[in-house]
N, C-alpha and C positions, 0 to 999 in steps of 0.2 A: 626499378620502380615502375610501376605499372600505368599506364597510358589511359585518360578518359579523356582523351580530345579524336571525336569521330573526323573524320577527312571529309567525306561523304555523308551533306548534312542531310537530318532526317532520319538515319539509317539509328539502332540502338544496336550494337556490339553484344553479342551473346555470351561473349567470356573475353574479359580483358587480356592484350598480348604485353608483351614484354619489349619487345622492338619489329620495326617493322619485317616482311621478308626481304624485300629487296633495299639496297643502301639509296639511301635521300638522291645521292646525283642522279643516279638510274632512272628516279622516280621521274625526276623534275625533266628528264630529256623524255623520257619516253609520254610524259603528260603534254607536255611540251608538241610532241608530232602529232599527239591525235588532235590534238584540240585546233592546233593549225589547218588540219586534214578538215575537222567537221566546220572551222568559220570560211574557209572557204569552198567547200559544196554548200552549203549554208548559203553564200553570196551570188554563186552560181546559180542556185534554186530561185534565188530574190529577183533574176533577172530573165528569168525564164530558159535557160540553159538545162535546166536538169526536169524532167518531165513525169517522172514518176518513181516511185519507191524502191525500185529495183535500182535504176538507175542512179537514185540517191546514195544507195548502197555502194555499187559500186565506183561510182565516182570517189567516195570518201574511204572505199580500199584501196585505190590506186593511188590516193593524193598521201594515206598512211605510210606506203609502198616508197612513195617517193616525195621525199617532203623537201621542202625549198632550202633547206641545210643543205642539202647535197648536190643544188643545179641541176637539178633534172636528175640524177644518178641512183640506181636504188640503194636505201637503206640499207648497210650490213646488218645482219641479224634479226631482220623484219621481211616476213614473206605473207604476200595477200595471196589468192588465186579464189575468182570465180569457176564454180563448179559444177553447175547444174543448171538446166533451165529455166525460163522465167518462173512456170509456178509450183515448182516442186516444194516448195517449202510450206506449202497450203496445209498439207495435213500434219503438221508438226507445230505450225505458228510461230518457226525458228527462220530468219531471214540468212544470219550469219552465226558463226562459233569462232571467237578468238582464245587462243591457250598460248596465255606467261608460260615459258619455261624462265626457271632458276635455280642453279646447281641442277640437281635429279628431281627435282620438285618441280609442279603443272599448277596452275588453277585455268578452270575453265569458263568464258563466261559466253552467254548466246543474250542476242538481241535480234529485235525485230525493229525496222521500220514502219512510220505512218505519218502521212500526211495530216498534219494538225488545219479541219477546215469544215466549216460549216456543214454538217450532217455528210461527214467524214465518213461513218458507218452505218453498212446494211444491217447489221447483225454479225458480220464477219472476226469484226473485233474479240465479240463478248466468247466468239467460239478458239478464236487464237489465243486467249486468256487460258481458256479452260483446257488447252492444248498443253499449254506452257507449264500451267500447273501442274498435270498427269507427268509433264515431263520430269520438271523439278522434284519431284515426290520419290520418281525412280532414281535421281539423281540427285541426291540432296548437296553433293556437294557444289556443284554450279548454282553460279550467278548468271541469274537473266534480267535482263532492262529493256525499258523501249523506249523508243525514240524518235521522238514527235520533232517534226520539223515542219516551217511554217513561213509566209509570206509575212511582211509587212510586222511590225515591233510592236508586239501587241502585251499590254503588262495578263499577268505573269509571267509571259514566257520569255525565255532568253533571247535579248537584243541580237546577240552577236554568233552564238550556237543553235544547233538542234535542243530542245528541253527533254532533259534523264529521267524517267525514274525508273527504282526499278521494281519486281511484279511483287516483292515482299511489302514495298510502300505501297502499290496501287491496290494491292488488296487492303493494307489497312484504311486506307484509305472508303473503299467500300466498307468494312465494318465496321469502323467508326462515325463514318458520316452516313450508318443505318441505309447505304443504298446496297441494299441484298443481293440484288440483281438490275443490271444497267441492259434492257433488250437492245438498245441501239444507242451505243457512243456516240455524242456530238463537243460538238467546239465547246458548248456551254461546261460538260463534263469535264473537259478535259482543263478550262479554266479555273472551276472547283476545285479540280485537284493537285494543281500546283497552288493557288491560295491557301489549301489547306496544306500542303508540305512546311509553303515557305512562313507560314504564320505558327508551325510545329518547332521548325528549325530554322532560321533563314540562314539561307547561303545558297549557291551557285550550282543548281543540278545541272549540269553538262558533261561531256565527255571529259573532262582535264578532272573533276570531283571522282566520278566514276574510277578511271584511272585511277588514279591516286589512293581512293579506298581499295583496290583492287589489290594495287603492289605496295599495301600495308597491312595488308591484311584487316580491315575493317570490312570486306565484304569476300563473301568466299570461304573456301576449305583446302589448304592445299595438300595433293595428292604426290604420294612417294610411288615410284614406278621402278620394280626390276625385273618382270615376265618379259618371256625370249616372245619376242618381236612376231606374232604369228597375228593374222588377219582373221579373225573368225565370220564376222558377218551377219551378227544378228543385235536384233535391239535391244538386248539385254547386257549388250555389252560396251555401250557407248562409250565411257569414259576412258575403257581400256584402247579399244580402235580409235578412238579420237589422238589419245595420245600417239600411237603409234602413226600414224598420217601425219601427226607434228612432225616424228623424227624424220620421217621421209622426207616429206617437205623442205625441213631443214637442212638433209645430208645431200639433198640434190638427187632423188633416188624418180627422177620423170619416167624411165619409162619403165619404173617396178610398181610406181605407187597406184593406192587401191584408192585414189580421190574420188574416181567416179563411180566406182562401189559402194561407199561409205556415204557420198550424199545421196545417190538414188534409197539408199537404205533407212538413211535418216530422214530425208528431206529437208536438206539444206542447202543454202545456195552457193555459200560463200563460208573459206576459210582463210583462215587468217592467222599464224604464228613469231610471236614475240618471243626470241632465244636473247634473253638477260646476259648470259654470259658471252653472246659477241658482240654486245654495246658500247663500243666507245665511248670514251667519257672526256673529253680534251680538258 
């Protein structure tokens, strides 16, 4: 029987699935570490710990990396690594890229960060938007979000998280609320556009929603991989080398893997792989 209850509210399902990809426990643990991961850089940020969006970043791949389940210890089957320099990720409008593996199946999703705050944006935004979209287009099957995070519990946005969406809602978002073109993003915008999500759909845009439509398949396409492991190196082949950087990554392959190749190429900062199948479930 077929599923209409979206995870990930806001979002409208392009073809209904049958059951999720990955099995419910999976979900709820691996929801479970990011969401941990983002309320506290979240809190850290609140107290003036965390300084800027880079560092937002990465603080919330390390705390992924190693989540308070394990005492300090890292995650089996969860590998973050910072890859690139501060602003290499400028001409892509891509901050990070995380890819689920499950069984032989990938999905891939990239996000950016941004500081949610009064005339936030030069115009840099509207041009990482239009980045993102040239990206998506080449890549249809990935999911992109961003992710606003912010001082002080301001309504709409999430008390206790960074606030989700992702760039399929913000653009509707634009065409439905007739704003064509936004030359410079501010706080005001960006309060519009979660009042206008959560009065479409209400529910909980954060990273644990995210997640969750992720490994249900409510957002995403997932991708079957059996080409022999070669590195090629160009942009036209992201999805392919992105996966193959997973397997590295995963196998322990440091001092074969083409990380700093691949994000000098893409321009990305931060990678991040999720292997389902070494998840412990207690």
């Amino acid at each position: 029987m077929y599923s209409h209850f979206s995870f990930f509210p806001g979002h409208e399902r392009e073809e209904p699935v049958k059951s999720a990809w990955v099995p419910t426990p999976h979900i709820e643990v691996i929801k479970k570490i990011f969401g941990e991961a983002d309320k506290r850089t979240r809190l850290d940020f609140e107290r003036g710990l965390v300084v800027n969006e880079r560092d937002y970043m990465s603080r919330f791949l390390t705390l992924v990396n190693y989540p308070t389940l394990t005492s300090g210890h890292k995650y089996h089957g969860i590998f973050m690594a910072l890859c690139a320099p501060d602003n290499i990720e400028r001409s892509r409008g891509i901050d990070a890229i995380l890819v689920f593996k499950h069984k032989n199946q990938y999905k891939i999703v990239g996000f950016e960060c941004k500081i949610a705050k009064t005339g936030f944006d030069n115009g840099r935004f509207r041009k990482q938007l239009t980045k993102q979209r040239s990206f998506v287009k080449r890549n249809p099957s990935i999911t992109f979000f961003e992710m606003f995070f912010h001082r002080n519990s301001v309504k709409p946005f999430d008390p206790d998280y960074s606030s989700i969406c992702t760039l399929k809602q913000l653009d509707q978002f634009i065409r439905i609320a007739k704003k064509r073109m936004i030359p410079k993003w501010s706080l005001k915008h960006l309060k519009e556009l979660f009042e206008w999500l959560k009065k479409k759909k209400p529910g909980a845009y954060n990273i644990e929603s995210l997640v969750e439509a992720v490994l249900a398949c409510e957002l995403g396409s997932k991708i079957s991989y059996s080409k022999k492991p070669v590195f090629l190196g160009g942009v036209e082949n992201f999805e392919h080398e992105t996966i193959i950087i997973a397997e590295q990554i995963i196998s322990g392959e440091s001092e074969n893997t083409n990380l700093e190749t691949y994000a000098r190429n893409y321009r990305i900062s931060g990678v991040g792989v999720i292997d389902l199948n070494r998840i412990e479930i207690s």
